[in-house]
Phi, psi and omega in degrees: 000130181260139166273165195204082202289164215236094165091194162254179213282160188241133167233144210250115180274094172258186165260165194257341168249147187301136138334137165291343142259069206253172168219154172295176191217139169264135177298331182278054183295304199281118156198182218257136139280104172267127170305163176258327186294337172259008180340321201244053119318266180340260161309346183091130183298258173281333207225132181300143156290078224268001147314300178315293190315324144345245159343290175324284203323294189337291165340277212283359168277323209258349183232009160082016199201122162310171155270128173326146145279089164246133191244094180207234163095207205285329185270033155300290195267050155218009177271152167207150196252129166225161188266137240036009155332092172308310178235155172297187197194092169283141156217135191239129150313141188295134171304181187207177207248345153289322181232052251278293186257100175264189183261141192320158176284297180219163220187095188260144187219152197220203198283000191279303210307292185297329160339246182016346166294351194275350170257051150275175195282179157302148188059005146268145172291118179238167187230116172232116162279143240214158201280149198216306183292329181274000171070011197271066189315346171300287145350250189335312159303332187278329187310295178352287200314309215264022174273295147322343167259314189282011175286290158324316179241045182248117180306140163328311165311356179253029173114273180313117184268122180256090174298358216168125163246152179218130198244111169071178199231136165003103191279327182289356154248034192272355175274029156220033111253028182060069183251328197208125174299169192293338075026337168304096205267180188275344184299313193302317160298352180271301211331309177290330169279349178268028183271300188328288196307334164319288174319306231256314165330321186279320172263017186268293353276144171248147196192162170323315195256014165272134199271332171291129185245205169223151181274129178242166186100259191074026155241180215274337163249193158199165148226047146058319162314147181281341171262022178223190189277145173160161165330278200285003163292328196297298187285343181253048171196029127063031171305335191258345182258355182270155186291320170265009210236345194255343185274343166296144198221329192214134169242141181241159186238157173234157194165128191239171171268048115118195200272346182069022198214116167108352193268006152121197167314154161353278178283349175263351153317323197278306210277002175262316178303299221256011151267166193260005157273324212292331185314305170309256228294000145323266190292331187300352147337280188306342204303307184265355154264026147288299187290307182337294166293300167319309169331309232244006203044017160274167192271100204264112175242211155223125149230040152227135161210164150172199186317261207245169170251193206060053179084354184098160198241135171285152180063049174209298178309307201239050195244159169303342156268358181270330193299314174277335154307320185270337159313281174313313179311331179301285193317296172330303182312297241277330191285343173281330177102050161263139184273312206195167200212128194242099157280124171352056224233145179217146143355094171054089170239132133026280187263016172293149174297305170301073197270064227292332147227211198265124192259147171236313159290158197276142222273306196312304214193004171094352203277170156315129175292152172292300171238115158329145192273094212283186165311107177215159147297147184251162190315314190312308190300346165287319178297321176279346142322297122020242183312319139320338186251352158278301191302324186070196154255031169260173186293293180239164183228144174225162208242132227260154163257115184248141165294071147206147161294007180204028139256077205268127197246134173205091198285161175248136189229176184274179179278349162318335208072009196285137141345095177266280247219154141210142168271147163227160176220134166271099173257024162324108200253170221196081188256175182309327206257347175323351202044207209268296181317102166253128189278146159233125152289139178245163196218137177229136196224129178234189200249148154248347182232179187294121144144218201279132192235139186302124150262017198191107167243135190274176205224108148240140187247147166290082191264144183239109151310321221195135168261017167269353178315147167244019210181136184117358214270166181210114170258133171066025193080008201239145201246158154255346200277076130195187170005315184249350193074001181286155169286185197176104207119169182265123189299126194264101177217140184258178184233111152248163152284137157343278205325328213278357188066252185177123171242140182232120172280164132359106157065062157207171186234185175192137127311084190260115165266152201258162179183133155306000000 
């Protein structure tokens, strides 16, 4: 394979002090959306998932924070709790070759189901949601409790926080799944969550003086409006002023890049997800309903977010180009003032970072496995690696201005404000059929402001064969693809002077830690 530098060189200005429009960064930025009906797939039942636990852990060594929980999505508002249940009691629609794991129909649970948090690491936050759509304010209480008693009997030492309850999964589409009549306005939803949330408040318990709080949206669009679903539909039909409405701490949104249907081939599926208009214009959507929320001093996250929905569009979710797609998206979210990113994740679902446990159908179409498929990462999960050993233990993050369509930029700073690290991402894509010319950019990097300016940066890179590869991918010379979720290989990082400036192939990313 030949590289083929591309033009003249884009000079990249950062500053050595964080800029005044840097934004903090969480050490959780990248953190999980769990379906709730295989949840406890995931930590593992009587005996822990020590792949999954892995895979967490890995994040949370390089950026000093597990990454956050939330356990719902649609089948929350198909659960249900009975008490002394031993085992959960699923009913699953027959897979298809479209949606190979769907998600359960219904979904009985007894008090083991929430246990099961205790093979979380030490010290994760989780956010858990209650059934909404069936109206059973009875239901919905009883989940609380037993949310709330398993919690109660996780010994201190582990940690574990119930950062939250979020009463229902995107209330704006229950009027096209008989969830709600078609006539269902946003006045109406709060009223009824604030019966719930009222109720759910007493058996949790949530209060002034409680670190559990409730999460408010949870929907699936917004229209920016004060009469339709949205922040400011919430807030101006008087959601903060009801007692439990006052108890919101977070508004969460939910939002995918649309279905992946229709966008040609492969590879321009992949190169359409994974550019940096499509990324901006994906999130910048949201731009007033981040001030909406912030105005009222809560926190704005996504907490469903991923590629495509339904599960991810196949050999595009879980292709090697979804790995720099979920980097920029992140890094990007974060410049906007999204506090944090609940990526999806499920049972063989397409665009999981994770596949936490052993599949006997293909991810792809549904077919019979030859052999099964054990517990493994999928490309996306490189990107939250990434992105983790950059935020690091620094602080604020700011989003770099490159004159190019395929170079997205981002310096990192200490909470000092002093210049650690920046990322760069190509996201130029670089498939199987590309032939031998792979294009490169080079980036020459000067100080825009005054005093000791970094001479020497170390160099890692995110290597890609491809970006349609589903496999292969390498940070730093170093692999996660295996058996255990542990790295594995000899680690690769060069040392340059600044001044030589950087070269970025086609569909790789790099990490530079800076030193005088």
């Amino acid at each position: 394979m030949n590289e083929k530098w591309m033009g003249s060189p884009d000079n990249v200005s950062l500053s050595y002090k964080a800029p005044t429009n840097s934004s903090s960064i969480s050490p959780s930025h990248i953190s999980f959306s769990i379906e709730q009906d295989r949840w406890t797939d995931w930590p593992g039942g009587t005996t822990k998932n020590e792949f999954v636990s892995n895979a967490l852990n890995n994040l949370a060594s390089l950026s000093g924070e597990p990454p956050r929980l939330r356990i719902g999505a649609d089948s929350e508002d198909r659960t249900n709790f009975q008490p002394g249940l031993k085992l959960t009691e699923t009913v699953f629609a027959p897979p298809s070759a479209a949606t190979p794991y769907p998600e359960a129909e219904s979904v009985v649970v007894g008090e083991a189901f929430y246990k099961a948090a205790q093979n979380l690491l030490p010290g994760t936050h989780i956010t858990w949601g209650v059934n909404f759509k069936a109206l059973n304010l009875t239901a919905a209480f009883l989940e609380a409790g037993a949310i709330a008693d398993a919690f109660n009997s996780f010994p201190a030492s582990s940690g574990l926080s119930l950062d939250a309850i979020e009463i229902g999964n995107e209330a704006d589409l229950y009027t096209n799944n008989g969830g709600r009549p078609a006539n269902f306005t946003i006045a109406q939803y709060v009223t009824q969550w604030t019966s719930f949330a009222s109720n759910v408040s007493l058996t949790v318990p949530i209060g002034p003086n409680t670190t559990t709080k409730f999460w408010g949206g949870a929907f699936a669009g917004s229209d920016h409006s004060s009469t339709g679903f949205s922040p400011q539909g919430l807030f101006a039909n008087g959601i903060l002023s009801s007692t439990p409405g006052n108890l919101i701490n977070t508004i969460s949104q939910h939002v995918y890049s649309g279905s992946g249907l229709g966008c040609g081939s492969i590879s321009t599926c992949i190169q359409d997800l994974m550019s940096k208009a499509f990324v901006r214009g994906n999130l910048s959507q949201f731009i007033p309903d981040v001030a909406a929320t912030q105005a009222q001093g809560l926190t704005y996250i996504l907490g469903e977010t991923n590629s495509y929905f339904d599960h991810g569009s196949a050999n595009v979710s879980n292709a090697a180009g979804a790995a720099l797609w979920a980097l920029d998206y992140a890094l990007f979210a974060s410049s906007l003032g999204i506090e944090r990113l609940y990526f999806h994740e499920g049972v063989g679902y397409k665009y999981n970072f994770i596949q936490p446990v052993t599949l006997n159908l293909s991810i792809v179409d549904g077919a019979p496995l030859a052999e099964p498929l054990l517990p493994h990462i999928q490309p996306a999960y490189y990107g939250a690696i990434v992105t983790a050993e950059a935020i690091g233990k620094t602080g604020r993050i700011s989003e770099l201005s490159i004159n190019s369509d395929v170079v997205s930029g981002y310096a990192f700073y200490t909470n000092e404000g002093q210049l650690s690290k920046a990322v760069f991402v190509n996201s130029e894509g670089f498939f199987s059929n590309s032939g031998a010319n792979r294009t490169s950019v080079h980036l020459d990097i000067n100080f825009a402001s005054t005093g000791q300016s970094p001479s020497h940066m170390s160099v890692k890179r995110l290597e890609i064969g491809h970006a349609d590869d589903t496999d292969g991918l390498t940070w730093g010379g170093q692999t996660y693809e295996t058996p255990n979720a542990q790295v594995s290989g000899t680690l690769s990082v060069t040392t340059s002077d600044v001044g030589e400036g950087l070269d970025i192939p086609a569909t790789q990313a790099v990490l530079l830690t800076f030193s005088t």
